[in-house]
N, C-alpha and C positions, 0 to 999 in steps of 0.2 A: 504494500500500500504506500501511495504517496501523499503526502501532505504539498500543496498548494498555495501559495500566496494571490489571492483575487486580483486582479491587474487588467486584466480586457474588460470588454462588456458584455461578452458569449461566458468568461466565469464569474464576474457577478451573477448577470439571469441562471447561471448555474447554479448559483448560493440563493437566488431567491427562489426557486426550485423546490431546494431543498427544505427553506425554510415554511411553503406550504405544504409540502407534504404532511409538514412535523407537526406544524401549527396553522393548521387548514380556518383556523375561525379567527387569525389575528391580521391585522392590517401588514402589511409589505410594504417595506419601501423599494420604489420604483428604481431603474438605474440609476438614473440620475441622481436620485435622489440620494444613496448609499455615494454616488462620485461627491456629492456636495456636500455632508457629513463628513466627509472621508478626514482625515489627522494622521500625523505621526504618531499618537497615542495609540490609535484603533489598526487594529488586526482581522481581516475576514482570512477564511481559509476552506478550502476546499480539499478531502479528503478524496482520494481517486484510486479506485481498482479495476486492474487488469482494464482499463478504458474508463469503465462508469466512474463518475459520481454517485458518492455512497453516504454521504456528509459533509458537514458545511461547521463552523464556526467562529463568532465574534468573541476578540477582547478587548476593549477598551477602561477607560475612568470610569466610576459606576458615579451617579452623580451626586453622590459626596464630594466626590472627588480623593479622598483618602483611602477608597479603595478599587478596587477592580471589579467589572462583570465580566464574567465568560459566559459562553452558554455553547456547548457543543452538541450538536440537532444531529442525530446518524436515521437515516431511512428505515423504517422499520421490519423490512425484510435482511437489514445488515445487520442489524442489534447482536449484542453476545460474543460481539466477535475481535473486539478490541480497537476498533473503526472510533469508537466514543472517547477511551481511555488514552489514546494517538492523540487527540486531538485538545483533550483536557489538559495534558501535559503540557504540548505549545504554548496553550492559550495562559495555562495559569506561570510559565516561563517568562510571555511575554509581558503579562501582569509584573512580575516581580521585577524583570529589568527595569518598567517605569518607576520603581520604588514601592511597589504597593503589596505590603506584607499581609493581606485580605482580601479575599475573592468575594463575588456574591454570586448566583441567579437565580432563575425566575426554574419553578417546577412545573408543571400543569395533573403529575399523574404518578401512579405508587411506583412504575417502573424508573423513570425518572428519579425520584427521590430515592430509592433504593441504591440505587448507581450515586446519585450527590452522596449520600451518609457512605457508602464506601470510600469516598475519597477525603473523607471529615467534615464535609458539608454541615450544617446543624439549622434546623428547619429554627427561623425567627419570626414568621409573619405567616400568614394564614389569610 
């Protein structure tokens, strides 16, 4: 498996892809829109096997700003397979080079959360 840096705008639409599969009832942001967001702080990434895209995810400043979000989204026919845990690493890597000794994100479901508290996650909000 490859880890990817988002760069064109065939692997954004790739990362926004992904990111309804995962989360089919949340708002997307358009190309553009993710180019116009875009920071030296913020990291998209695209996970890629054997061709596919398999997963996708963002790290950036969480808006505290004293900590980090990550959220690493894997398609759920690739789940289990280490595609998610590839990707957490980068993302919570790229978190700490900006200085940020604390992660957050966003859960929607038990499998989700089961994989966060593997990795220390600690449920805060509800």
């Amino acid at each position: 498996m490859e880890l990817a840096v988002c760069v064109t705008d065939d692997e954004y639409e790739a990362w926004r892809d992904v990111r309804l599969a995962v989360e089919a009832d949340s708002r997307t942001l358009t190309v553009e829109e993710l180019r116009e967001q875009g920071s030296s702080d913020r990291l998209l990434l695209l996970a890629i096997e054997g061709g596919d895209v398999v997963g996708s995810g963002i790290a950036d400043r969480a808006e505290t700003a004293r900590a980090g979000f990550v959220a690493p989204r894997v398609l759920p026919g690739r789940r289990r397979l280490g595609v998610g845990s590839a990707l957490l690493r980068v993302l919570a890597e790229h978190c700490s080079g900006l200085g940020l000794s604390t992660v957050r994100t966003n859960v929607d479901d038990a499998g989700s959360l089961a994989f966060a508290e593997r990795y220390g996650f600690v449920e805060v909000d509800r």
